[in-house]
C-alpha positions, 0 to 999 in steps of 0.5 A: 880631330884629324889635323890636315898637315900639307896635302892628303897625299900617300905618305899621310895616310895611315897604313895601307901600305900595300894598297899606296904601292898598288895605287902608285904603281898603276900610274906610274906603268900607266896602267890605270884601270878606268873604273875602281871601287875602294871598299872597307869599313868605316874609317879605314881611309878610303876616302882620303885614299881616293883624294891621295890616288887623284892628287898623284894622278894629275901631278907633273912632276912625281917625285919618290912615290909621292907629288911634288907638292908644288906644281899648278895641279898639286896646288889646286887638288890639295884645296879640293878645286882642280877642275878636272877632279870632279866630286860626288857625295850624298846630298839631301833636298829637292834637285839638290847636287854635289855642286850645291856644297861645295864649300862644306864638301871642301871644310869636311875633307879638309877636317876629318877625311875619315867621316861617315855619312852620319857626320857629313849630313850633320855638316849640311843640316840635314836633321833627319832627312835621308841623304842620297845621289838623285837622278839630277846629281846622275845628269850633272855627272854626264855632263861633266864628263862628256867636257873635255879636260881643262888643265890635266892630261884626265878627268876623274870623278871621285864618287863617295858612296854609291851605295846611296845612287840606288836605281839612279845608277843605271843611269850612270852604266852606259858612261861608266862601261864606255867612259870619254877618253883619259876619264877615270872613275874612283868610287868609294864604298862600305856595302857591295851589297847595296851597290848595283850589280851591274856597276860592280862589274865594271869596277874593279875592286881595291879591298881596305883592311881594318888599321891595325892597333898600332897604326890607330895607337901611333896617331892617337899618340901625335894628339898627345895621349898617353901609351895607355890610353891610346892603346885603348882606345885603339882597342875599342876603335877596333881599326875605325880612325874615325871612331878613335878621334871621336873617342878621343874628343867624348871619352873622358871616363875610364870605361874599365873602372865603370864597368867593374862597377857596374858588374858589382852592382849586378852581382849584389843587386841591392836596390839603393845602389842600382838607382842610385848607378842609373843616376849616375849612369844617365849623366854620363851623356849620350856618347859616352853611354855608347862607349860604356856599351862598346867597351863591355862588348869589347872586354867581353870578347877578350874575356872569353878568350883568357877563359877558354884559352887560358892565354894571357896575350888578349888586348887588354891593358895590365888593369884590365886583365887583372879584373878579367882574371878576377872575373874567371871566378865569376863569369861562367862561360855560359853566362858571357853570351846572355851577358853579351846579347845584353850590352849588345841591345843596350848599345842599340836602344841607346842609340836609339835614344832610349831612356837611359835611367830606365836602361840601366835600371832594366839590365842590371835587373837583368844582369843580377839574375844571371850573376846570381849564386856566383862568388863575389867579385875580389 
């Protein structure tokens, strides 16, 4: 998992470059818009980029881009306990608010800045309740802002998902249009759409692209993997930090030898070895049924621009293009969305915690019906 070396500040964040140059030169022309939505997808930094952005806001003594590191304000803000650095996330419970999990707050950025909102529950216990930014959590938020600053020059509050505030955040328009002085907002997002209109006009947008390849390859090299296996799994964390650290812990099959496996299966379809494959399959564990589905998604994708471009240069390792150029005497490129929809559902159902022996059983059924008549994988 991701290992918090000094501070989370811009020159330990991963890519992004663009987006540390616009963040820094706001503060230091002292042109900082007073409300910002960083949107992108999962595990592209936003959240630890929002941390970054406050940490060089309150720091006195910048230095080259970056905090000092040493000043009263950088200690504090690398703990998570500036008092002017205000924190609000999703929390489940009755009258229940960010000020009730702290502690947890401050362990799970300090352990995976990159999370999701399906791990940060589990770090509360959630179970299966449904985490969200109540009307209590609004209340607390006014008041903490209408308080003047303790010991910096502003106030900001750092808001992780408001895509959970709902209607809640009506109440939060009034202070977010007409903020206190010297008072910023930071709020961290994945889904304008679930967003009020009305709070995504006051903001103003930092749009986070996907990590490129090489910047998900290069971290997962520093925890020790080989080329290789960085590069795939960069391949199938798809520009999703947080998605390449789980792959990396849970992953420990070599999906590409699998799959190959399993479309064999498929093509001969002989009972024995379909039940004998759904055995197999069904102790792999949860997880890595997902990435089995993930990686034939991907490969598939891959597979049908070598088939219908002919080009070579796709995302794929040596031994992975070697079995995709095998399958072009197999896999007809009307049978990749058919073969598609397939793993498509079957990521889904899994998730879903279906029954992995009868799954498999079912697709692969499937699957020999629209292999069938083709000439046998080399």
């Amino acid at each position: 998992m991701w290992k918090k070396q000094v501070d989370l500040t811009f020159k330990d964040i991963i890519g992004q470059t663009e987006i540390k140059q616009l963040l820094r030169s706001m503060v230091d022309q002292d042109r900082i818009p007073h409300a910002q939505i960083f949107i992108g997808t999962e595990g592209v930094g936003k959240l630890a980029m929002a941390n970054a952005f406050a940490q060089y806001v309150m720091c006195e003594d910048r230095q080259d881009g970056n905090i000092c590191g040493t000043c009263s304000h950088c200690i504090k803000s690398s703990k998570f306990i500036h008092p002017d650095i205000h924190f609000s996330f999703p929390v489940v419970g009755s009258k229940m608010t960010s000020s009730h999990f702290g502690n947890e707050w401050r362990a799970a950025l300090s352990s995976n800045p990159y999370m999701n909102i399906q791990q940060w529950l589990q770090q509360i216990n959630a179970e299966n309740k449904q985490g969200n930014i109540n009307k209590d959590e609004c209340s607390e938020i006014v008041k903490k802002l209408s308080l003047k600053t303790f010991e910096g020059k502003h106030k900001i509050l750092l808001l992780w998902l408001p895509e959970y505030l709902g209607k809640e955040g009506n109440r939060l328009l009034k202070l977010i249009e007409e903020p206190p002085e010297n008072t910023l907002f930071v709020l961290v997002a994945e889904n304008a759409e679930a967003i009020l209109n009305t709070i995504l006009s006051r903001c103003q947008l930092v749009k986070f692209k996907p990590l490129t390849d090489e910047d998900v390859t290069s971290v997962m090299k520093t925890r020790g993997l080989a080329e290789e296996k960085a590069l795939g799994i960069a391949h199938l964390a798809n520009g999703n930090l947080n998605r390449a650290f789980s792959l990396m812990e849970e992953n420990d099959n070599d999906n590409a030898l699998l799959f190959l496996q399993w479309l064999r299966i498929c093509y001969l379809g002989k009972p024995k070895e379909i039940i004998e494959w759904s055995d197999q399959f069904s102790g792999l564990g949860r997880e890595n049924q997902k990435y089995f589905f993930d990686y034939g998604l991907f490969f598939m994708r891959e597979y049908m621009v070598l088939k219908l471009t002919g080009n070579e240069k796709v995302r794929l390792s040596e031994k992975e293009l070697k079995t995709a150029k095998n399958l072009t005497k197999v896999i007809q490129h009307g049978q990749i969305g058919p073969i598609s929809d397939i793993l498509t559902d079957s990521a889904f159902h899994i998730s879903r915690n279906a029954n992995p022996k009868i799954l498999m059983t079912d697709i692969t059924t499937r699957m020999n019906k629209i292999l069938r008549g083709k000439v046998a994988l080399a």
